[in-house]
N, C-alpha and C positions, 0 to 999 in steps of 0.2 A: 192839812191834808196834802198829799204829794200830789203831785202834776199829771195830768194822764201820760200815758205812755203813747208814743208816737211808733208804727210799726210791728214786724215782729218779734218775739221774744230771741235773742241769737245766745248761740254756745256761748257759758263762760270763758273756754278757750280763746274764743276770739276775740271777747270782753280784756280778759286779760292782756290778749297781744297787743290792741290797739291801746291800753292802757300802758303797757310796756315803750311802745313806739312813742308815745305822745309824751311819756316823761323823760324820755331820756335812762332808763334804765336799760333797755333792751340790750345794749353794748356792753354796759358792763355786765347783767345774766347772760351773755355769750362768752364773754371773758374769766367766767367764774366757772363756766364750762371745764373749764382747764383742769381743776383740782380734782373732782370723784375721777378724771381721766389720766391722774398721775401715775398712778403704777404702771399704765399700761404700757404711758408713754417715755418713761424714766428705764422701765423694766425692774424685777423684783430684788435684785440686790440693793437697790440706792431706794426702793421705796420701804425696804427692812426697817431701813436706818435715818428716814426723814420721814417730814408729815407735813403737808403744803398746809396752811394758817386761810392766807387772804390774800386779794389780789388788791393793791391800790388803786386811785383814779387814773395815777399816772406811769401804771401797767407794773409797778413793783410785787413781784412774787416772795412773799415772806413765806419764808419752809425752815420746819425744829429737824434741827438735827443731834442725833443720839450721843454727840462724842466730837471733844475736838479734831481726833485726828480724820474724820468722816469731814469736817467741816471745812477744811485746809482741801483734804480731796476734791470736794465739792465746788470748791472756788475755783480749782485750777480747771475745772471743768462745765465750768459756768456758760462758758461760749456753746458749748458743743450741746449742751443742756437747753439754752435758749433756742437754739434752730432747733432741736427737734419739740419742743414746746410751742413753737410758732409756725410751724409745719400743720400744727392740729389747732389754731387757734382762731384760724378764720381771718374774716379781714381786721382782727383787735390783733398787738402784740403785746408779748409780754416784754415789758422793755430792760427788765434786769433784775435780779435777784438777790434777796435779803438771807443771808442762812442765818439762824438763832440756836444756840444752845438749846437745847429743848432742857424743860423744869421740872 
């Protein structure tokens, strides 16, 4: 039999958060924020042509891209990509990027 309950019933929401905070996930779901916010942030030419994957623990951005010569672009623009990725990142950064052929 489960244990009484102590208190009132509180929102899942909050359940959630404090369950967020207390494991140590919270940072990286802020960090993962990043990707449904790529086209915005990228702008629609370079999110034609790539598709962000996953963020590492240790803030690596893995993104497929459509085409070597897109990937070469991508590189040389990697700096300029990262400040504005970290611009919307919050107090996490993205600390550098992985491009991949996409399959």
């Amino acid at each position: 039999m489960a244990p009484p309950r102590k208190g009132k019933p509180q929102p899942i929401g909050d359940a959630l958060t404090r369950y967020l905070d207390q494991s140590g996930l919270a940072k990286r779901v802020e960090q993962a924020g990043i990707i449904p916010e790529w086209a915005r942030i990228v702008g629609e030419q370079i999110a034609s042509v790539t598709e962000p994957q996953m963020i590492s623990r240790d803030g690596t951005l893995f993104v497929a891209v459509r085409t070597n010569s897109w990937m070469q672009e991508l590189s040389l623009m990697e700096p300029q990509i990262l400040r504005l990725l970290n611009a919307h990142a919050g107090e996490l950064t993205i600390a550098r990027i992985r491009w991949r052929l996409m399959r």
